[in-house]
C-alpha positions as CSV (number, residue, x, y, z in Angstrom):
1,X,-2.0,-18.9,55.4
2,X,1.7,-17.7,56.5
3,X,1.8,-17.9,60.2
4,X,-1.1,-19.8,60.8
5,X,-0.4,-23.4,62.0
6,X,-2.7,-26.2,60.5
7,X,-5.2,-28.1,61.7
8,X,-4.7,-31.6,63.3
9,X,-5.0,-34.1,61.0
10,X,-7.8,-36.4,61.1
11,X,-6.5,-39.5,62.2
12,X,-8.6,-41.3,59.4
13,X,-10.7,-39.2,56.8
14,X,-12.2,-42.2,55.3
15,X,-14.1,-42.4,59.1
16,X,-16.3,-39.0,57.3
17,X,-17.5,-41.3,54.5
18,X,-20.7,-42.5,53.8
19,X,-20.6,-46.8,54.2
20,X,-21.4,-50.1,56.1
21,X,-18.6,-49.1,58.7
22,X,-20.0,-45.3,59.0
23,X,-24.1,-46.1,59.1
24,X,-24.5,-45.9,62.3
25,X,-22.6,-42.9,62.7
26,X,-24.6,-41.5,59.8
27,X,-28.1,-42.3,61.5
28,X,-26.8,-40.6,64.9
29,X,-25.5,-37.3,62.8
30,X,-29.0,-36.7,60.7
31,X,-30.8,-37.4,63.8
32,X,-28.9,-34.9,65.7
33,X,-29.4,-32.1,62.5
34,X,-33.1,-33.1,62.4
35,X,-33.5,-32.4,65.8
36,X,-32.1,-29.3,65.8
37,X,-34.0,-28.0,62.7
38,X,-37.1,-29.3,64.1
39,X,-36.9,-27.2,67.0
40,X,-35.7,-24.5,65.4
41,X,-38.8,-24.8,63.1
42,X,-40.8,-25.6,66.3
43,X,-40.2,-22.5,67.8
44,X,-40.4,-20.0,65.1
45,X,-42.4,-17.2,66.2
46,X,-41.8,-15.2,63.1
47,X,-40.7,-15.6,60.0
48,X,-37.3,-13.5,60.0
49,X,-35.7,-11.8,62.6
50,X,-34.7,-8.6,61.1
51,X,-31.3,-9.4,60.9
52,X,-29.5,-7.0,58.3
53,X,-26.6,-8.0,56.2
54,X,-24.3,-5.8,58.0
55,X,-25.1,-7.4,61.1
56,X,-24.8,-10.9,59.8
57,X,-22.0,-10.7,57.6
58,X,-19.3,-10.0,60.2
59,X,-20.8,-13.2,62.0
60,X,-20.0,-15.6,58.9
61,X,-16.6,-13.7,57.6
62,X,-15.1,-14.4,61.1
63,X,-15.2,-18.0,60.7
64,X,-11.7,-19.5,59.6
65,X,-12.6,-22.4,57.1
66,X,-9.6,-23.8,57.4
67,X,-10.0,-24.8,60.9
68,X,-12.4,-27.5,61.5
69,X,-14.2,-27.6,64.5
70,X,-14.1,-31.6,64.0
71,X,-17.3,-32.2,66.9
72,X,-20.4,-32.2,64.7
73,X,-22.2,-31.1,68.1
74,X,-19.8,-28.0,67.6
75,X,-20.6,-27.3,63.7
76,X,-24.6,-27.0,64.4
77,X,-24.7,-25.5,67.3
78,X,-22.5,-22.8,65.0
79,X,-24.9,-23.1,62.6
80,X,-27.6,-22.2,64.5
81,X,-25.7,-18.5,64.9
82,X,-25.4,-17.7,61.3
83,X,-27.8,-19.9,59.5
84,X,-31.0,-21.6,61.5
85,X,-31.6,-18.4,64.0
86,X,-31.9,-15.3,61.3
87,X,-33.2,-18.1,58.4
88,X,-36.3,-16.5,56.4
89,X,-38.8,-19.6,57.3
90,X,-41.3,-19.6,54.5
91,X,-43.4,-22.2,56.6
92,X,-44.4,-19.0,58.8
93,X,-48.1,-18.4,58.2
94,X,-46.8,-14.3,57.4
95,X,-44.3,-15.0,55.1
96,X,-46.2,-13.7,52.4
97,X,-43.7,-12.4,50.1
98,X,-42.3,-14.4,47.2
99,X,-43.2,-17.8,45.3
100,X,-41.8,-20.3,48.0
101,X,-43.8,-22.7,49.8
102,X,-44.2,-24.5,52.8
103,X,-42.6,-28.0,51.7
104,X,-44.9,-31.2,52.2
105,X,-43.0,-34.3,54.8
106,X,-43.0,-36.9,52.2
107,X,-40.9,-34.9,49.8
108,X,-38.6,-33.7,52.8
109,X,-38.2,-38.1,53.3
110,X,-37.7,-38.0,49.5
111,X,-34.5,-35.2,50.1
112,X,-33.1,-37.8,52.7
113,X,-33.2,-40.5,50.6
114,X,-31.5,-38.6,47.7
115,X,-29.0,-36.7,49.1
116,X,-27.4,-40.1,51.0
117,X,-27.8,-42.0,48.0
118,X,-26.5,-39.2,46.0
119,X,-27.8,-41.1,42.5
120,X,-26.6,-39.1,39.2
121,X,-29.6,-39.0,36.9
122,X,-27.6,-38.9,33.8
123,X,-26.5,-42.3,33.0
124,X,-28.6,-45.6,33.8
125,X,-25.2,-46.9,35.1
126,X,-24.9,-44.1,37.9
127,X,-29.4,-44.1,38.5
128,X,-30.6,-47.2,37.4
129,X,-34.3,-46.9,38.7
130,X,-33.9,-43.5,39.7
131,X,-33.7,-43.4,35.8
132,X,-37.3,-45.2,35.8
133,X,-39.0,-43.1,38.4
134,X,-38.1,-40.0,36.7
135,X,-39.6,-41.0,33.6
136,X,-42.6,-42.4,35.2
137,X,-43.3,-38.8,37.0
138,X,-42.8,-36.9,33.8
139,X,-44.8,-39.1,32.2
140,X,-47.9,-38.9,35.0
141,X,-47.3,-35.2,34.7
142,X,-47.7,-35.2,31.0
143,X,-50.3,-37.2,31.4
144,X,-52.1,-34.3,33.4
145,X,-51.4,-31.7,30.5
146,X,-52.3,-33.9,28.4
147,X,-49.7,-33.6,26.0
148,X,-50.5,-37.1,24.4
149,X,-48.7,-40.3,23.8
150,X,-45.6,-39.0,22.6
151,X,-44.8,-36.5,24.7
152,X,-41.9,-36.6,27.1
153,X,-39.3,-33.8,29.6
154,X,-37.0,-34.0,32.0
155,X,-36.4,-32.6,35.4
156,X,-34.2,-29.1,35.7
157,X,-32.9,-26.8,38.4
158,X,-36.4,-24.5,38.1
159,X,-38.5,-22.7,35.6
160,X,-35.2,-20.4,33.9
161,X,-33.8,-23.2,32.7
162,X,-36.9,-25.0,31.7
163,X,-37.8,-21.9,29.9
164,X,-34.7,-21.7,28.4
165,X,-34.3,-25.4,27.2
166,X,-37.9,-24.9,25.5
167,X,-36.7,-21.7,23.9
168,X,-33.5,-23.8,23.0
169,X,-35.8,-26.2,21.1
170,X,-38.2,-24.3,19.3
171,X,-34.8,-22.2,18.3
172,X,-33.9,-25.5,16.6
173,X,-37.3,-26.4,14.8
174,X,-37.8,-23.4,13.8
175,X,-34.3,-23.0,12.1
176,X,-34.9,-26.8,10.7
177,X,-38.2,-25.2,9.0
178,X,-36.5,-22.3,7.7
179,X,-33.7,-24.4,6.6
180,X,-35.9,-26.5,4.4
181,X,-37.3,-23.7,2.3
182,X,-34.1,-22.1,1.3
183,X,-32.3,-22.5,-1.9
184,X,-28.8,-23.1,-0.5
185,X,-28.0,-24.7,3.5
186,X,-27.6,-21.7,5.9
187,X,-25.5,-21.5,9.0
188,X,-27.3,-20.7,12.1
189,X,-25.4,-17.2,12.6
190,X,-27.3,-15.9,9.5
191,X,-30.6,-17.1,10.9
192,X,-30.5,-15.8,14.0
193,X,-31.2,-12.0,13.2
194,X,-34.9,-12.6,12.2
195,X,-35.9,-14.9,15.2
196,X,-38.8,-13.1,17.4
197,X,-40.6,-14.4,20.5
198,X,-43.7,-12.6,21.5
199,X,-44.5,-13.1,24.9
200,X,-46.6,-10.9,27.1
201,X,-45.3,-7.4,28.9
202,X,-45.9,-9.5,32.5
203,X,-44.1,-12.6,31.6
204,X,-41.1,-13.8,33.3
205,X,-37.7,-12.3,32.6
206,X,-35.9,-15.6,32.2
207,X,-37.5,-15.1,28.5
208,X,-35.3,-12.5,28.1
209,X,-32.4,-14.0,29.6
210,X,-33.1,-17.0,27.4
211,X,-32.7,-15.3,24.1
212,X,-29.6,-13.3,24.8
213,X,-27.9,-16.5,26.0
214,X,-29.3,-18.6,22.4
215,X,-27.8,-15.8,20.8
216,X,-30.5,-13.7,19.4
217,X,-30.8,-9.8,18.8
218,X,-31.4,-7.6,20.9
219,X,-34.5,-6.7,20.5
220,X,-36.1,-10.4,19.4
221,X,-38.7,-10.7,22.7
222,X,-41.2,-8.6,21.7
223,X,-43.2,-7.5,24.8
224,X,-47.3,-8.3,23.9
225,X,-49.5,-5.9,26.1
226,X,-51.8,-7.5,28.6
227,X,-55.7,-6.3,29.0
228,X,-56.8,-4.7,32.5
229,X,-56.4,-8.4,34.3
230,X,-52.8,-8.6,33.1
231,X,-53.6,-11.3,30.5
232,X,-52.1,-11.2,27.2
233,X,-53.8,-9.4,24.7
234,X,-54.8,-11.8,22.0
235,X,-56.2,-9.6,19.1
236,X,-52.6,-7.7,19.6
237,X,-50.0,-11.0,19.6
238,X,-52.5,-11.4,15.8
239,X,-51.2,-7.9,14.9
240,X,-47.5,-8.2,15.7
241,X,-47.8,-11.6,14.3
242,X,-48.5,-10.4,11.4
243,X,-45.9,-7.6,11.3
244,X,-43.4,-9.6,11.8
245,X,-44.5,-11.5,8.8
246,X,-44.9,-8.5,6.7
247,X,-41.0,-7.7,8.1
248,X,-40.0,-10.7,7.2
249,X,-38.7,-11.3,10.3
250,X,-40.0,-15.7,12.2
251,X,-41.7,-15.6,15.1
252,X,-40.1,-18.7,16.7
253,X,-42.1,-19.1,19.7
254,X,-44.7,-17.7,21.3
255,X,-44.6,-17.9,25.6
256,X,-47.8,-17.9,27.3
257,X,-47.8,-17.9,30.9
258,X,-50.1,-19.6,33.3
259,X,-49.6,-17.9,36.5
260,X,-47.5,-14.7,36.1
261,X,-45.0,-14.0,38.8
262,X,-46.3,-10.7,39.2
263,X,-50.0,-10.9,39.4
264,X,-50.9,-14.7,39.2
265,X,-52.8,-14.2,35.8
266,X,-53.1,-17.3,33.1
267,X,-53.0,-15.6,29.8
268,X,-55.9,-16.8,27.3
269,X,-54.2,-20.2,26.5
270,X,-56.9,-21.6,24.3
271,X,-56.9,-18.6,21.9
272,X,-53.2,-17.9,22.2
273,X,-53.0,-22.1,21.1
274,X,-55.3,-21.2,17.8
275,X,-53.3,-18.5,16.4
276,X,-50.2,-20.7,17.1
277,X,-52.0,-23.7,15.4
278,X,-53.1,-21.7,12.6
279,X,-49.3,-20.2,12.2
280,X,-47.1,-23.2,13.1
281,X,-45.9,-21.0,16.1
282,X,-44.5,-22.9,18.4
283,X,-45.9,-22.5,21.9
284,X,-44.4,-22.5,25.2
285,X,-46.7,-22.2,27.8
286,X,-44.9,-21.1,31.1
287,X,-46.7,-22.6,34.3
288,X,-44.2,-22.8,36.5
289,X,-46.5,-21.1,38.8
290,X,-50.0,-22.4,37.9
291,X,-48.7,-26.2,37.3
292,X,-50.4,-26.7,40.8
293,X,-53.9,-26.4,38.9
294,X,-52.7,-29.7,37.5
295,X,-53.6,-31.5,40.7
296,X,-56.6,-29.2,41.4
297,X,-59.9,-31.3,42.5
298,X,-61.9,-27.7,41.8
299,X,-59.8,-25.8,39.6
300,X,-58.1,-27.4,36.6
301,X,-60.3,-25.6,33.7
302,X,-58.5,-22.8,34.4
303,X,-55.5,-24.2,32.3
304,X,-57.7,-25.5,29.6
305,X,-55.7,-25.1,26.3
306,X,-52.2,-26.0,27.9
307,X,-52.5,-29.5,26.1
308,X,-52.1,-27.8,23.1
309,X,-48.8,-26.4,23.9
310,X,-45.3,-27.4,22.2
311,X,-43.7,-27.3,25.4
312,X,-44.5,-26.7,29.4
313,X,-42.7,-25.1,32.3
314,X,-43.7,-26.8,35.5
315,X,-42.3,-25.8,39.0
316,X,-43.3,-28.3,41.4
317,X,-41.2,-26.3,44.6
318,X,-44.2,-23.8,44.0
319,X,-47.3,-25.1,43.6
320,X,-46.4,-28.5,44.2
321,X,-45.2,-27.9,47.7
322,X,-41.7,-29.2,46.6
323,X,-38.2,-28.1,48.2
324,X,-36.1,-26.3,45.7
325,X,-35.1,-27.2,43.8
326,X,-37.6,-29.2,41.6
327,X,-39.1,-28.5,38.2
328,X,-39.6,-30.1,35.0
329,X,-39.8,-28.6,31.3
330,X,-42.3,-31.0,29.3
331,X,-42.5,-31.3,25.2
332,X,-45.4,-32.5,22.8
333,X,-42.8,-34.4,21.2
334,X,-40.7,-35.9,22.7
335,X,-38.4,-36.0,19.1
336,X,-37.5,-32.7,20.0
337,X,-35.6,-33.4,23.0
338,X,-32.5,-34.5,20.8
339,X,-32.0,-30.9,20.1
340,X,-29.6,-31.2,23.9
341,X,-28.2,-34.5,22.3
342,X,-24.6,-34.7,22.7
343,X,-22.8,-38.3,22.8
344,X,-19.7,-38.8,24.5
345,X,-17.6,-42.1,24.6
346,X,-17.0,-42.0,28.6
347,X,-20.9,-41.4,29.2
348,X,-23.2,-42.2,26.3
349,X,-21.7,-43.3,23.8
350,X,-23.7,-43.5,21.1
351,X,-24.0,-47.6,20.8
352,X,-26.0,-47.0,24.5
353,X,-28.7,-45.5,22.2
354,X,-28.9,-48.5,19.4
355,X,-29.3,-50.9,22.4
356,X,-32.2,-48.9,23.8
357,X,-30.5,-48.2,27.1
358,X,-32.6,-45.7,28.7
359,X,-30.0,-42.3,29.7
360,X,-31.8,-39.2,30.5
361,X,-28.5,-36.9,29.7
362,X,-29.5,-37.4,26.0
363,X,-32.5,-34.9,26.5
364,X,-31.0,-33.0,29.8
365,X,-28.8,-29.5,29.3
366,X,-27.2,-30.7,32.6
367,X,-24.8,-33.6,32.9
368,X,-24.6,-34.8,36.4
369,X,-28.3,-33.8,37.8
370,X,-29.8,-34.4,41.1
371,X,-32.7,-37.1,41.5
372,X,-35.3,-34.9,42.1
373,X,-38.4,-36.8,41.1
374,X,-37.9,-38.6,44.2
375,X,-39.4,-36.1,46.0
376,X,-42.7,-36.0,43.7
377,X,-43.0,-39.4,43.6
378,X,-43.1,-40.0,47.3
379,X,-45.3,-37.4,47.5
380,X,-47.7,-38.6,45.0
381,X,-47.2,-42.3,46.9
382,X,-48.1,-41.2,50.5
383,X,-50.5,-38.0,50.1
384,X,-51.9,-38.4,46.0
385,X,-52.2,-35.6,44.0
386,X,-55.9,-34.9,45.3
387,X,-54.2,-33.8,48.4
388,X,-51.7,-31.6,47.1
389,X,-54.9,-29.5,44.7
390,X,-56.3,-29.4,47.8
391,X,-53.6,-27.4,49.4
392,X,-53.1,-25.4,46.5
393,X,-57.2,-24.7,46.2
394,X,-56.8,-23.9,49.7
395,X,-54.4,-20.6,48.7
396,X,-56.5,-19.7,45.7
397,X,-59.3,-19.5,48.0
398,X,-57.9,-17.2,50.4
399,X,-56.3,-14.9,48.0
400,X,-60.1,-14.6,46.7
401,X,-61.3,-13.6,50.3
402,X,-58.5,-11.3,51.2
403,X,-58.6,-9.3,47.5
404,X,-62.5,-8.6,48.5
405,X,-60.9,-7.4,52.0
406,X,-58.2,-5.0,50.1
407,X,-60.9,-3.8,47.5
408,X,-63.1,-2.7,50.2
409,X,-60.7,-0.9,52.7
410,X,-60.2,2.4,51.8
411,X,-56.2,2.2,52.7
412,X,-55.4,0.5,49.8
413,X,-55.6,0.2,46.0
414,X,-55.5,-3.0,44.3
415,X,-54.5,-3.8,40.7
416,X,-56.5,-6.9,40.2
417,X,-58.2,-9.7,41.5
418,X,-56.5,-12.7,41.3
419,X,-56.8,-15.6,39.3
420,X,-54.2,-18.1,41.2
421,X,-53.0,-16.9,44.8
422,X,-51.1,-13.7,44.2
423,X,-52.0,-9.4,45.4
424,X,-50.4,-6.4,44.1
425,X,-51.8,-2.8,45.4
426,X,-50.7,0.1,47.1
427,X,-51.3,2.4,50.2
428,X,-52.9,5.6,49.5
429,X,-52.8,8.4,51.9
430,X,-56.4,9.2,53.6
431,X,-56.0,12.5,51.3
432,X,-55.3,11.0,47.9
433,X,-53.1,11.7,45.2
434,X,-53.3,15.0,43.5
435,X,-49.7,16.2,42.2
436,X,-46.7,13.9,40.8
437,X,-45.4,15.0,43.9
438,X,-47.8,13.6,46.2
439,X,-47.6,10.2,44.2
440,X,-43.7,10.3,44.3
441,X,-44.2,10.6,48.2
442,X,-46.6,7.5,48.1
443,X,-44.1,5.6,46.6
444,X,-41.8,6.1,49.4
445,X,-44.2,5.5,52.1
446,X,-44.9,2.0,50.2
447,X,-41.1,1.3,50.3
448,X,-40.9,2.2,53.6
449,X,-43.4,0.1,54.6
450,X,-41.9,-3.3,53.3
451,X,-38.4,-2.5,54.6
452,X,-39.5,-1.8,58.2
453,X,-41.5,-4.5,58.0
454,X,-39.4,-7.2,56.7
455,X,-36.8,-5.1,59.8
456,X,-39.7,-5.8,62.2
457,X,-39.8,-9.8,60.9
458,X,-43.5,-9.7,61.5
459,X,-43.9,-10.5,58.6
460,X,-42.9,-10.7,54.7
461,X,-44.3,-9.0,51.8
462,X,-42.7,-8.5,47.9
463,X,-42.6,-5.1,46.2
464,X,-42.9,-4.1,42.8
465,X,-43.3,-1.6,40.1
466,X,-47.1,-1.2,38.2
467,X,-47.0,1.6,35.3
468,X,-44.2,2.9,37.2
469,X,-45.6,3.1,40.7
470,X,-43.9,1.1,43.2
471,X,-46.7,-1.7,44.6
472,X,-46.8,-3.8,47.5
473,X,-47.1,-7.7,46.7
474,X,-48.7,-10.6,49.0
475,X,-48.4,-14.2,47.2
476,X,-50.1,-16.8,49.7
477,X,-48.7,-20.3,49.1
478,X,-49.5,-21.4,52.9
479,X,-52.7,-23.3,53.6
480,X,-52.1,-22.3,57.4
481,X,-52.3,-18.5,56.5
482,X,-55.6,-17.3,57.6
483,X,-57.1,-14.1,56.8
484,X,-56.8,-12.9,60.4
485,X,-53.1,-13.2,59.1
486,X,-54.0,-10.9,56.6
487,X,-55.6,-8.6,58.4
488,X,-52.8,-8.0,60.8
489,X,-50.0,-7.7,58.2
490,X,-52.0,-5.1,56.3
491,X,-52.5,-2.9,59.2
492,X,-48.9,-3.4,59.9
493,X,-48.1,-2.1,56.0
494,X,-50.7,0.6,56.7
495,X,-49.3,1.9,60.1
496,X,-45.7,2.1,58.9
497,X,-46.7,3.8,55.5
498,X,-48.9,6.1,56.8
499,X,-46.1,7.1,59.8
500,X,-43.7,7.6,56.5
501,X,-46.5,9.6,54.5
502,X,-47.2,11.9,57.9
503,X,-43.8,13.2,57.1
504,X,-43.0,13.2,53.7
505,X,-42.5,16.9,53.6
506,X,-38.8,16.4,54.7
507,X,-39.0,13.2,53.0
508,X,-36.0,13.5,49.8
509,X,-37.5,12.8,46.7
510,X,-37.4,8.7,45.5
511,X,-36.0,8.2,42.2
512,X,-37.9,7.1,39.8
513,X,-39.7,4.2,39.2
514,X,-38.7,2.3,35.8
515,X,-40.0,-0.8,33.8
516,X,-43.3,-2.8,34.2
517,X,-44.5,-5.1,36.8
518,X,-42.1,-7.3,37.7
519,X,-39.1,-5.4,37.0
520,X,-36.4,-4.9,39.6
521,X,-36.2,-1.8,41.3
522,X,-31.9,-1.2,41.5
């Protein structure tokens, strides 16, 4: 910058690296940032202070990167001002808004261990028996689907791109198929029109995402509609299944979800699996939410029909109590997986593969990839899985008890009870809903309600759209959050709706609610 004079220079740079001269130095810095968090954690007495981005971005834009502070004592105590203080702290007992959990202490060791290490899990020359210990979780979790003996996966970034990897695949053996039973070889371009994936109306958007980025038309995710639980309607995916047969358009892939974002439901897997069976569909099942029934003591039936699948989504920073990120995208057969095989003479070449050297680039979209089994495996080491279903049953079991409390109090509608941990409903005004009008003016006083809420930072609920109404959304994935918790937030939601409904007559009118639950309000 013209005018500006530089820094100091260090007097040796190499003093900020990581190495037998710098451990010590290393210990006494993560202490002191532990510390600090700890507290900061420690004395949390909400989870979010309110803070809006106008008031915080000022904060963060006045700080001149190029101007080290050079005292680490310096650099947290700044953090603390625009990061630790206003931080949303999902370990608060009424952050009840999104899917993000409280994260487990073994897998926060696990994140230590990792990030100083700093293994690349892409070559067995950069990981070694990080390469191991990945494979051996994938394999345990596998083993939980029960995907069978030649099943295999790899860890990604989080469900999207587990979602879109398994798209990515069944893209590929479905083409391979096609391929066979034409008279002449066709290019992919000329296959790619009459690709369909049928998924339900409340799956996750990455599906879309997913097919406009593997190059598909427009309109090749066909939305199936879901019954009055929000589960996929299975005598309708037969129908469209069959038009698109009669169109002569190939259904590549079929995505089931176990655990909508939305709602929490687990579409009908085992029926969903039959039709797929009896078509040679394949079938991605999405559980990047409901993958915590894996480890359930109680609950596990309730993803019967998931072994079947072709592939699986599994996000353990959900339902796993993982930190982000952490998720896994698992195949029937493991063959597939060399659909994301590329060989390169610097990396793995492809003489690495003829002597049975074990890379996990050859079945990863990323190259350099974080070692993120870590965290699962010390958390499967120190508290077992048992442990983790039980903290997971725990939030299943509350959501239970506090949809009986919204379905009885006369302030609220509900959409549905849950299956997993997950509510969706609405304030009503004590008078009802009679005109557009009136509903148009309940909308508002739900919107409202979140904003000065989440402006309060008592607490944290989600919001979105049901048969174009805007909804309120609760998703418990804290064991510590009681239904006393409950209580108070909904009477919070209630007092700051209803003081918004009391005056909606000079209220403007909201605009209009569009798409289905699920869909981002802009």
């Amino acid at each position: 910058m013209t005018g500006v004079a530089p820094p100091a220079a260090d007097p040796d740079p190499r003093s900020h690296l990581l190495g037998n001269e710098t451990a010590d130095d290393y210990r006494r810095l993560v202490t002191d940032g532990v510390t600090r968090v700890a507290a900061a954690v420690a004395r949390t007495a909400r989870p979010f202070t309110g803070v809006s981005p106008d008031e915080l971005a000022p904060r963060v834009g006045a700080i001149d990167l190029d101007r080290p502070l050079g005292d680490p004592a310096a650099a947290l105590a700044e953090l603390e001002e625009v990061y630790l203080r206003d931080a949303v702290y999902f370990h608060h007992p009424r952050y009840l808004a999104h899917l993000n959990c409280p994260v487990v202490l073994p897998a926060l060791l696990g994140e230590a261990v990792l990030s100083a290490v700093n293994s690349s899990l892409d070559t067995w020359d950069q990981s070694a028996g990080g390469t191991l210990m990945e494979r051996h979780v994938i394999d345990w979790t596998t083993g939980r689907i029960g995907l069978g003996r030649a099943a295999d996966g790899i860890f990604t970034s989080g469900g999207t791109q587990s979602n879109l990897q398994a798209l990515l695949l069944a893209r590929e053996e479905t083409c391979r198929m096609l391929r066979k039973n034409l008279p002449a070889p066709a290019p992919l371009a000329a296959l790619l029109p009459q690709l369909r994936i049928l998924t339900s109306e409340d799956s996750h958007f990455s599906v879309q995402k997913s097919a406009k980025l593997l190059g598909l038309a427009p309109d090749s995710v066909i939305p199936v509609p879901s019954d009055g639980n929000r589960r996929m309607r299975t005598d309708l995916l037969a129908a469209e299944i069959d038009r698109c047969s009669a169109a002569d358009l190939t259904v590549m892939a079929v995505v089931a979800t176990a655990g909508t974002t939305d709602f929490g439901s687990i579409d009908p897997l085992p029926a969903i699996a039959g039709l797929c069976e009896r078509t040679g569909i394949w079938l991605h099942v999405d559980a990047a939410y409901g993958c915590g029934l894996l480890a359930s003591p109680t609950r596990r039936h309730l993803l019967d029909g998931i072994e079947r699948a072709s592939s699986v989504t599994v996000d353990y920073h959900k339902s796993f109590f993982q930190p982000v990120s952490s998720s896994a995208v698992l195949v029937r057969d493991g063959a597939t997986l060399r659909h994301a095989t590329y060989y390169a003479d610097y990396l793995n070449p492809a003489r690495s593969a003829e002597r049975r050297i074990p890379n996990q680039v050859d079945k990863s979209l990323q190259t350099t990839r974080r070692f993120d089994a870590l965290k699962m495996w010390l958390t499967l080491r120190i508290m077992g899985a048992d442990a983790v279903g039980r903290l997971f049953d725990q939030v299943v079991d509350l959501a239970a008890h506090a949809w009986r409390l919204l379905d009885a109090d006369p302030r609220f509608e509900v959409v549905t009870e849950p299956s997993l941990s997950t509510l969706v409903f609405r304030y009503v005004p004590a008078g009802g809903e009679h005109t557009d009008a009136d509903r148009r003016h309940t909308d508002l006083a739900n919107l409202h309600a979140r904003e000065a809420l989440a402006a309060s930072g008592e607490a944290l609920v989600a919001g979105t759209v049901v048969d174009g109404r805007h909804h309120l959304k609760c998703t418990l994935l804290n064991p510590r959050t009681t239904l006393d918790d409950i209580r108070a937030v909904l009477d919070l939601v209630a007092a700051h709706a209803g003081d918004h409904a009391g005056n909606h007559a000079a209220a403007p009118e909201p605009a209009a609610a569009t798409g289905t639950a699920g869909s981002p309000v802009r």
